[in-house]
N, C-alpha and C positions, 0 to 999 in steps of 0.2 A: 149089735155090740156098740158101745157105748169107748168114743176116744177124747179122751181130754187133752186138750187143747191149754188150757190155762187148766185152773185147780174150780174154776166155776164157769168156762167154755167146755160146753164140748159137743161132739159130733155123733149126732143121733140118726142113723137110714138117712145121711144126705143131706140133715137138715143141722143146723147150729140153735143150740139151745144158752141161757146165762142161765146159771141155777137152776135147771128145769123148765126154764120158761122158751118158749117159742123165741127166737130173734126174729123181729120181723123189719119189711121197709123204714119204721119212722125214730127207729131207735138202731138200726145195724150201728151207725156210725160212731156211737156212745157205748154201747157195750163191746163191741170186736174193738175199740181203743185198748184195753186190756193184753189182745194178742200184738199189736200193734198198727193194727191196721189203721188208717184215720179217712181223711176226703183228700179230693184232688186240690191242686190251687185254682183257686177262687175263678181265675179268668178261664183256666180249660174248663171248667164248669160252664163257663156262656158260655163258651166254641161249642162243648156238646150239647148245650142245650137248645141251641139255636138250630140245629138240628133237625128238630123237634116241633111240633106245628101244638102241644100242648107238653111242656116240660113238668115233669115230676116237680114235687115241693121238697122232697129232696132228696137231690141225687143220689145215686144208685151207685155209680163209680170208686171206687176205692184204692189205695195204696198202700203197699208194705214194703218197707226198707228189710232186706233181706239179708245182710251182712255186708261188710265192706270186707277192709285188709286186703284188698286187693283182688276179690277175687266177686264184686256186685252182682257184676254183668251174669253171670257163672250162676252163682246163689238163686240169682233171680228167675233162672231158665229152669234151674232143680226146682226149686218149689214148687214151680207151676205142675207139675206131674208130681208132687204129694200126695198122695193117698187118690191118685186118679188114675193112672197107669199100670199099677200094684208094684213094677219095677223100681226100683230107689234109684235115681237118676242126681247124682250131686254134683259140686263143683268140679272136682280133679276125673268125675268120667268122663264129662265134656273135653276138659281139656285133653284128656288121653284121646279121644276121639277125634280131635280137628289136629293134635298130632301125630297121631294112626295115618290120617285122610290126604292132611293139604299135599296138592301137587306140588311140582318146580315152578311150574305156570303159575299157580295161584298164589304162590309165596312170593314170587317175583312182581306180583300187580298187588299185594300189598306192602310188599316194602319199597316200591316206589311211591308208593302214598305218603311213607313212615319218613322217606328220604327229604321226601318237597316238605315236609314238616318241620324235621330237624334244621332245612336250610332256612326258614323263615323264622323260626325259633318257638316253633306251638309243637315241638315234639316232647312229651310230658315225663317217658319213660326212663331209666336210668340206665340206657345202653344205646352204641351209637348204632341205626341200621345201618350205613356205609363199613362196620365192623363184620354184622353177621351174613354169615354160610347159611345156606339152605338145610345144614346136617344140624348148625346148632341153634337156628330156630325152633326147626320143631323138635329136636330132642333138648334144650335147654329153657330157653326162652319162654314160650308156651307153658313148659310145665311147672315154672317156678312165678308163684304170684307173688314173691316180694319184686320181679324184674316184670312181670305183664302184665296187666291188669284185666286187659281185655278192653274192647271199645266198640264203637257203631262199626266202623271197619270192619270189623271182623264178623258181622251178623251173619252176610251171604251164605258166608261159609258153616256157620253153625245151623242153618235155616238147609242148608243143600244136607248136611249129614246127619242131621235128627229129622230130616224130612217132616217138618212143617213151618207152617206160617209165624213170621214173626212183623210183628204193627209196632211201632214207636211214637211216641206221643212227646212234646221239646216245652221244656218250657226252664225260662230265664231270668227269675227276678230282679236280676243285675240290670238288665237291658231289657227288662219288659218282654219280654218276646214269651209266647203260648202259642203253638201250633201242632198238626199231625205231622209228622218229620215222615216224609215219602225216601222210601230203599230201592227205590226202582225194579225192585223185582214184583216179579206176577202173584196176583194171589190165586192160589189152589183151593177152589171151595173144598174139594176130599179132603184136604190135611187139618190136623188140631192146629189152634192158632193162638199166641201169646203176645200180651201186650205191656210193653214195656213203657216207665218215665224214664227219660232222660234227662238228669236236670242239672242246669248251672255249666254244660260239658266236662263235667266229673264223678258224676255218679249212674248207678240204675235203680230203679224201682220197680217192684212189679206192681201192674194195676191189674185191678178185678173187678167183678159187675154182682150187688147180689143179687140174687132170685131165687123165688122158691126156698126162702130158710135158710141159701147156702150162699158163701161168695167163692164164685165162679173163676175158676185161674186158668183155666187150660179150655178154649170156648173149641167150638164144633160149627159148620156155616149155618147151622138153625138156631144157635146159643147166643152168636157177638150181637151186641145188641147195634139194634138198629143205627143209632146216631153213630157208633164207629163204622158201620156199610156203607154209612154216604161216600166216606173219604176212600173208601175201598174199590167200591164199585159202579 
């Protein structure tokens, strides 16, 4: 069965076609522009290629801006299980989900994260944590993305209740800075694994790898490609 994607992408047994024609490695990045996918910036392109003892001509790696208005981080977690999970996984189940979940414990070791923020003045959000209860974080706060955005903070926790891997990738044109952003948590080769941009400290994106006719959002430990295992494992 045949799913379109754009009005001239679409998804054929797994593989992405433009018009009927095969997508392949030397053109992905020109035709998937259409859905909106494009390449990485330029400098994480050396980091992963460096990687590499013989790098691609051209990379493989890709990015999709996945919605903002508050809800990136969210957007960017649902895609990745489009049309791979068969379950429709969006923004607000997540968030129902991590506010189903979070402990007292675990709300109390992020909001003192949110606290030492607010006192330095990098706290972004429009609510004071020295205001909220533990009842109206997770029934309020959490579930209203004009007040939460969601952030790197909060992965552990989305990573502990959707039971898998989550990888992040930094990168900062302001200050130059490209690197693999480490969450100090384990990686679990059983679990699916998603890879997320973080960029500028105000957005997400998802990245993907293609192969095989397809770009790859939601990897498996035989799938993530090699040059992100170095930084894993």
């Amino acid at each position: 069965m045949d799913y379109y994607l754009t009005d001239k992408i679409i998804l054929r047994n797994e593989r992405l076609f433009y018009e009927d024609k095969l997508i392949k490695n030397h053109n992905w990045h020109l035709l998937l522009s259409d859905y909106g996918w494009g390449k990485l910036p330029t400098k994480l392109i050396t980091l992963l290629n460096k990687q590499l003892d013989k790098p691609v001509r051209n990379s493989l790696f890709g990015c999709l801006d996945c919605g903002s208005e508050g809800d990136c981080l969210f957007h960017c977690i649902g895609y990745s299980f489009k049309n791979v999970e068969g379950d429709e996984i969006d923004s607000d189940f997540i968030r129902n989900i991590v506010s189903e979940k979070i402990t007292e414990n675990e709300y109390e070791e992020i909001i003192m994260i949110y606290r030492v923020l607010q006192d330095t003045g990098d706290f972004e959000e429009q609510w004071n944590p020295y205001d909220v209860t533990y009842e109206m974080f997770t029934k309020e706060i959490l579930l209203d993305k004009s007040l939460y955005w969601g952030d790197i903070y909060l992965l552990s926790l989305i990573k502990k209740y959707l039971d898998i891997n989550i990888l992040v990738f930094y990168t900062n044109e302001f200050e130059d800075k490209h690197y693999y952003y480490p969450l100090m948590e384990t990686y679990n080769e059983s679990l699916k694994t998603i890879i997320l941009l973080y960029e500028n400290e105000l957005h997400f994106t998802l990245m993907g790898y293609f192969r095989d006719g397809n770009m790859i959002t939601l990897f498996t430990d035989t799938t993530i490609p090699c040059e992100i295992m170095k930084f894993i494992k």
